[in-house]
Steps between C-alpha positions, in 0.01 A plus 500: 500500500810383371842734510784376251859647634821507382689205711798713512407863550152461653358752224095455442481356113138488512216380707207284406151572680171334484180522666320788659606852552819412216430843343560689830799277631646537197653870509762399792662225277517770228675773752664194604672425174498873394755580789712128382386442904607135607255275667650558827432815477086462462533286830639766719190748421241531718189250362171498690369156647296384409396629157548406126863728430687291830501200156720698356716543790493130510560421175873701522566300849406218256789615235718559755666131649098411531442678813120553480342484826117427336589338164 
């Protein structure tokens, strides 16, 4: 999972996603980006550990001054 941000508002510009379970990930980038949510924003929702949807979470700790914990 890869989320691109905008480096000066934060805003979620689109997100990349490969591998299993994709399709099902997928729809909280979209409500992401739907709602112009910023990356920081992803990472202060709840995110079960360990499962598939915490690379998402990830990812936007990733976009945000690279703060991804298991990147």
């Amino acid at each position: 999972v890869k989320v691109l941000a905008d480096s000066s508002t934060d805003e979620i510009l689109g997100v990349h996603m490969i591998g299993p379970r994709a399709a099902d990930m997928i729809a909280e980038a979209v409500l992401a980006m739907e709602y112009r949510a910023s990356a920081e924003d992803v990472t202060r929702t709840s995110h079960a550990h360990p499962t598939y949807t915490e690379a998402m979470r990830e990812a936007c700790l990733a976009a945000t001054e690279n703060r991804a914990i298991h990147i």
